[in-house]
C-alpha positions as CSV (number, residue, x, y, z in Angstrom):
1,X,0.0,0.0,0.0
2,X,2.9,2.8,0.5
3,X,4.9,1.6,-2.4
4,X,1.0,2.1,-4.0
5,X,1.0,5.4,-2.5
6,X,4.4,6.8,-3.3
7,X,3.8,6.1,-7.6
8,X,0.6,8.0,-7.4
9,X,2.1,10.8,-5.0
10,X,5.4,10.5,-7.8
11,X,2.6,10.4,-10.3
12,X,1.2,13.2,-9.7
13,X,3.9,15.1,-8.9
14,X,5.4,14.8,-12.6
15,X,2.1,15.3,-14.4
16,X,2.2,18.8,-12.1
17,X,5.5,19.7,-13.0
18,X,4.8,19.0,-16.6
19,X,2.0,21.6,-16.6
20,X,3.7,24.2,-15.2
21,X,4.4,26.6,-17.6
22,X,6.5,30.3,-17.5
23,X,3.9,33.5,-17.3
24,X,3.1,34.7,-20.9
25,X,1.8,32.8,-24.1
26,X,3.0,35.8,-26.6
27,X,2.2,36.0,-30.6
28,X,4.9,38.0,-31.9
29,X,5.0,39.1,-35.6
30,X,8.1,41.2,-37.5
31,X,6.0,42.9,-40.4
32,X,9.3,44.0,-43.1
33,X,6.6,44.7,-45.6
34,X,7.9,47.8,-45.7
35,X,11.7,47.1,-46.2
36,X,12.5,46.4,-49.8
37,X,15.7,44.9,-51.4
38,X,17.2,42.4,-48.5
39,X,17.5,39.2,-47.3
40,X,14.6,38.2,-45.7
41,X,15.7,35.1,-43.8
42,X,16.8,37.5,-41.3
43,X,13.5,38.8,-40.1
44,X,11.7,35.3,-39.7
45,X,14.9,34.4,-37.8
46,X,14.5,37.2,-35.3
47,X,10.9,36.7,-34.9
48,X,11.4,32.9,-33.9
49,X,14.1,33.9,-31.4
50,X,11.9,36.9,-29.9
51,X,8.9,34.5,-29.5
52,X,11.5,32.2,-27.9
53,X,12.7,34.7,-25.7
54,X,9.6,36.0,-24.3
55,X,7.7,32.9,-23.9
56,X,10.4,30.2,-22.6
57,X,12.0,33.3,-19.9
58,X,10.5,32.7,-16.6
59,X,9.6,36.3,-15.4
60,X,8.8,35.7,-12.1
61,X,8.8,33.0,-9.0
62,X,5.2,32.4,-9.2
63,X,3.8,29.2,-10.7
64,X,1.4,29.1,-13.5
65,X,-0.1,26.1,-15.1
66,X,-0.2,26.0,-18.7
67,X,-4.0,27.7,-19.2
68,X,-2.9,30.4,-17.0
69,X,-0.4,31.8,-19.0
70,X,-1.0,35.3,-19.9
71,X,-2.5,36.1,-23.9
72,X,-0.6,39.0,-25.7
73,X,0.5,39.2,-28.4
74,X,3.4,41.4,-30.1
75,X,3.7,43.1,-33.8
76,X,7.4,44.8,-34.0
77,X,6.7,46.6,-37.7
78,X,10.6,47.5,-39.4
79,X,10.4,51.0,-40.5
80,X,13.9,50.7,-41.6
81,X,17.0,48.2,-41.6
82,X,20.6,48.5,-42.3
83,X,21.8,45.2,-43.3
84,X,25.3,46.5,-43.2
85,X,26.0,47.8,-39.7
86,X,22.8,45.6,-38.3
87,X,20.8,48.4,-37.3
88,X,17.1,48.6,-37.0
89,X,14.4,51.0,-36.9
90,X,10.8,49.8,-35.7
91,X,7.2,50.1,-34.3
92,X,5.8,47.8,-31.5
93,X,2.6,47.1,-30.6
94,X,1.7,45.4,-27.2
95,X,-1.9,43.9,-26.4
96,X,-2.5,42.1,-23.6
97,X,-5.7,40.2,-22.6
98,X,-7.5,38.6,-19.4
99,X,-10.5,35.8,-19.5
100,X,-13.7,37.1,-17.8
101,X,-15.0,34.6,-15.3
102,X,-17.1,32.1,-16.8
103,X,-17.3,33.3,-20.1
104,X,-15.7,33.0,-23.6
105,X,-14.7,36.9,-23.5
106,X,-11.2,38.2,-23.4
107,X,-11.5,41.7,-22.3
108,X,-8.0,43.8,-23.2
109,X,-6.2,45.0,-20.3
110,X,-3.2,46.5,-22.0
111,X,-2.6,48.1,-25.6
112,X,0.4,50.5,-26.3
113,X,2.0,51.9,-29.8
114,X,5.6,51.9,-28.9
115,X,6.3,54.2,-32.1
116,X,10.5,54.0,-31.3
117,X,12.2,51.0,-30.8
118,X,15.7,51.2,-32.6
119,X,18.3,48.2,-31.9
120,X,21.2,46.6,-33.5
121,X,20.7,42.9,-34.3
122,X,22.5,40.8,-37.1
123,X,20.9,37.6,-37.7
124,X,21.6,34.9,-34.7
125,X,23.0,37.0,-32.4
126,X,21.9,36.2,-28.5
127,X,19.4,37.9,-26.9
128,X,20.0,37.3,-23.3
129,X,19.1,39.5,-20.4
130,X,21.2,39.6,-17.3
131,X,20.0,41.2,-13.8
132,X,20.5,44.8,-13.5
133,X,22.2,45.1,-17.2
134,X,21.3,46.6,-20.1
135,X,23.6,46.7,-23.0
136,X,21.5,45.6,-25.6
137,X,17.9,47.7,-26.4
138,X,15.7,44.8,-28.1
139,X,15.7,42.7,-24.7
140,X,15.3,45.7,-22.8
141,X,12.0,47.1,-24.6
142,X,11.2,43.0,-24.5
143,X,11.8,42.8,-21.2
144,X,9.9,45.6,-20.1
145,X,6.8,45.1,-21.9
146,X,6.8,41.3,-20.2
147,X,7.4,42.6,-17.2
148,X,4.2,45.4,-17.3
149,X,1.6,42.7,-19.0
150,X,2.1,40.2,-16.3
151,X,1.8,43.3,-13.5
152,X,-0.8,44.4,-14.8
153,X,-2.6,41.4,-15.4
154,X,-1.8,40.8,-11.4
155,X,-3.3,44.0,-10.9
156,X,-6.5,42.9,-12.1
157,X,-6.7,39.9,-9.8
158,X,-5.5,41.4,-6.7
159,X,-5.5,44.7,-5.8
160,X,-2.1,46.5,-6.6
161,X,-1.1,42.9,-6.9
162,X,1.8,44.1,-10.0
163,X,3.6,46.5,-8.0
164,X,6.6,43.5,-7.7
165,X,6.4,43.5,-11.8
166,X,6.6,47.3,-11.8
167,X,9.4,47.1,-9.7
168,X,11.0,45.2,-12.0
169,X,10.2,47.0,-15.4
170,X,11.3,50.0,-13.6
171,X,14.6,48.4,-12.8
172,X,14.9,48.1,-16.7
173,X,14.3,51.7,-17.1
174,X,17.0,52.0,-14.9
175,X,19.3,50.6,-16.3
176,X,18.7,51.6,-19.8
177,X,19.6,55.0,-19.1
178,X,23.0,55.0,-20.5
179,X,22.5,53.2,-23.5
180,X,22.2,55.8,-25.8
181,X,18.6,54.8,-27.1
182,X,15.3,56.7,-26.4
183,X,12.4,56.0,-24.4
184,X,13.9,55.4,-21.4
185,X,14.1,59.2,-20.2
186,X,12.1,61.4,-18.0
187,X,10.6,64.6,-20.1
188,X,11.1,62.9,-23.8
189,X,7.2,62.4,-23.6
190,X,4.1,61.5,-21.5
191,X,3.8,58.5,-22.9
192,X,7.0,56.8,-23.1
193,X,8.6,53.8,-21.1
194,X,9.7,55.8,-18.5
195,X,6.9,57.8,-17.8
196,X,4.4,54.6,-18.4
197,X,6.2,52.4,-15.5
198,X,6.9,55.9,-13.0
199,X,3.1,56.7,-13.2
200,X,2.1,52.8,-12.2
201,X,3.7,53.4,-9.0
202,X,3.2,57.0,-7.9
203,X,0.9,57.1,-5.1
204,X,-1.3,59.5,-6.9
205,X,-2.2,56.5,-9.2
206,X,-3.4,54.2,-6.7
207,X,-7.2,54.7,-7.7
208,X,-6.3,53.9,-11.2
209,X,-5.0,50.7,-10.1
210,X,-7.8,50.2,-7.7
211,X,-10.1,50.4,-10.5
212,X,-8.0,47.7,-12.7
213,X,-8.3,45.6,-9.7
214,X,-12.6,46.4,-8.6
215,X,-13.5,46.9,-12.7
216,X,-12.2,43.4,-13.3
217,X,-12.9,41.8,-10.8
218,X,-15.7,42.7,-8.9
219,X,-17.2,43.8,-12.5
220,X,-16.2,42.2,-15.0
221,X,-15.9,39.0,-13.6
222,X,-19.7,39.0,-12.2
223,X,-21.5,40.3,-14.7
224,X,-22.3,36.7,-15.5
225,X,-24.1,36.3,-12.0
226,X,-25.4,40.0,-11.8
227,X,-25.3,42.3,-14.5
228,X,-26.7,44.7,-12.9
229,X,-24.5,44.4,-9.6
230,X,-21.4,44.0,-11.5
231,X,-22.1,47.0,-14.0
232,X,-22.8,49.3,-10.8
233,X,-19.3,48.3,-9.3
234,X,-17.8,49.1,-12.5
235,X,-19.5,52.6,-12.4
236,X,-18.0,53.5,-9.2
237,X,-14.9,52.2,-9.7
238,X,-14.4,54.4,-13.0
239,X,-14.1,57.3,-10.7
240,X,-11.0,56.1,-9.9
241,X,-10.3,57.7,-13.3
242,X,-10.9,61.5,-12.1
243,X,-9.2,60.7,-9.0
244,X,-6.3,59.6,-11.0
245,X,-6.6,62.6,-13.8
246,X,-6.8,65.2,-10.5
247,X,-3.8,63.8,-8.9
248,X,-1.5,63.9,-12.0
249,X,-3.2,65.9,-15.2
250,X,-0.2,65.3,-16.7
251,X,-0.2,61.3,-16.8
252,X,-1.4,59.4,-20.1
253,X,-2.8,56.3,-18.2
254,X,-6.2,57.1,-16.9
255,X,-6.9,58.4,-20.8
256,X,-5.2,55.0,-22.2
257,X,-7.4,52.9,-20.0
258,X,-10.3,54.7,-21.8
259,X,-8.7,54.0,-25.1
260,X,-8.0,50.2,-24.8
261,X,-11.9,50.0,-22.5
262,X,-13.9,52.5,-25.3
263,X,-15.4,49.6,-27.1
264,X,-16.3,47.9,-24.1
265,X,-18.0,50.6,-22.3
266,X,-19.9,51.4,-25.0
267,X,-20.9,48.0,-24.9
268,X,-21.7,47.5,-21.3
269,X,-23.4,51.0,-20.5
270,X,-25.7,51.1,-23.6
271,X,-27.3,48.6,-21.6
272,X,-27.8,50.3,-18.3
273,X,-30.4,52.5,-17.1
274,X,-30.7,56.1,-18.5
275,X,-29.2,57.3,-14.8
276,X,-26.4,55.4,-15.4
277,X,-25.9,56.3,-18.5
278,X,-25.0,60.1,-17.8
279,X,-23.2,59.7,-14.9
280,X,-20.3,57.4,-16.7
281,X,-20.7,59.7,-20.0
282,X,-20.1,62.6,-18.2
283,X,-17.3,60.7,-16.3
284,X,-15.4,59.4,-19.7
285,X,-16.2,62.9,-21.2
286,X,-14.4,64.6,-19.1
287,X,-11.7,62.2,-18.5
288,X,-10.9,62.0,-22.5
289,X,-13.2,64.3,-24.2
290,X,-10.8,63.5,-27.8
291,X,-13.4,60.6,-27.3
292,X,-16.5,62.0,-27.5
293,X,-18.0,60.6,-30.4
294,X,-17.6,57.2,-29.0
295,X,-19.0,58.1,-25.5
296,X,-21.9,59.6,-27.4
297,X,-22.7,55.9,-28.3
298,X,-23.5,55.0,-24.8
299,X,-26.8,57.4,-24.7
300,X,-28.0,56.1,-28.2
């Protein structure tokens, strides 16, 4: 009986081992359809070793299992390449998405334009990232965006439940400083990689994250027992918007949470009661008026 009980104990122990998996299950494209003239062996050989290099890289201690990995998915677009000295001008787009509790719906938690990400690569070089160095700019824009998806994806589960990933992106930021590339610099936009990762974890942004954390969970999450319940939570947790917006008026996040949620508001509210209506136009209206057309939507 104890031999019995030791195979299924060892048993079970490699079938869990098995199925854990690292954090992120990432779909990254390189789009050259605008480079002309080259070699392209060179771009479906970076692709495959970025889509190795973000999806076999364990990002953090915790332990996922295979279905919990994270959906995002990647598109670095080659706005110019040098085939001579290896250097490479691009566009990245991150998206990031989170299952809603018993449901087929993916709702998007994250979606950036990253419109300047130079690097040098020559086909099979290493990409390899080492703690607390940065000497190459493609793992460190790779790295960072990994490490903000999976924090805020935690942030929507527990309530400022990323701050450990922001930590860490912002150690990246830190250590890009002196390579020579931008986006990493405070003051060379609102909306860069600095400025993204500082604003996370500034104090005056802790009802923005509150609201990742109460809009998913306690919203989206239960609109499949309540729709009602659930869709009031999410009204009072977008006021964690204005708080946010009065805090810092400078800071791009509570208008990019708008932007990535403006299909899905419209969605959810055109449903609710005329009373409700108002109050979250007038909220998103004032929050992002460049919307307006799409708030507009919600009274129809």
């Amino acid at each position: 009986m104890k031999n019995k009980a030791l195979y299924i104990f060892l048993f079970v122990s490699a079938v869990a081992v098995k199925t854990v998996a690292q954090e992120l299950n990432c779909k990254l494209t390189v789009n050259y359809s605008q480079i002309q003239g080259t070699n392209t062996q060179v771009f479906t050989t970076l692709e495959n070793a970025l889509m190795e290099f973000i999806n076999t890289h364990r990002w953090t201690q915790a332990q996922y299992e295979v279905n919990e990995r994270i959906r995002c998915s990647m598109t670095l677009t080659v706005k110019e390449y040098n085939e001579t000295d290896g250097r490479w001008k691009c566009e990245l787009i991150v998206q990031s998405v989170r299952p809603v509790w018993q449901s087929g719906y993916q709702t998007v938690v994250f979606s950036f334009k990253d419109a300047d990400v130079s690097f040098n690569y020559r086909e099979f070089d290493p990409l390899e990232l080492r703690d607390n160095v940065v000497d190459n700019n493609l793992t460190a824009v790779m790295a960072y965006y990994a490490y903000l998806i999976i924090g805020l994806d935690m942030d929507t589960m527990a309530l400022q439940g990323g701050t450990e990933l922001f930590r860490a992106a912002e150690n990246i930021v830190t250590a890009a400083q002196n390579i020579g590339e931008t986006g990493w610099k405070a003051f060379e936009s609102s909306r860069n990689r600095y400025t993204l990762v500082s604003d996370y974890l500034e104090d005056g942004m802790s009802p923005l994250r509150r609201l990742m954390y109460e809009y998913h969970r306690t919203g989206m999450d239960e609109l499949s027992v309540n729709a009602v319940r659930a869709r009031a939570a999410m009204t009072a947790a977008l006021d964690g918007l204005k708080q946010a917006q009065q805090n810092k008026p400078m800071s791009a996040l509570p208008g990019l949470f708008t932007e990535i949620k403006k299909d899905e508001l419209v969605n959810l509210y055109s449903q609710a009661a005329t009373k409700e209506k108002e109050m979250v136009f007038e909220l998103l209206s004032s929050v992002n008026p460049s919307l307006s057309a799409e708030w507009e939507k919600i009274k129809q």
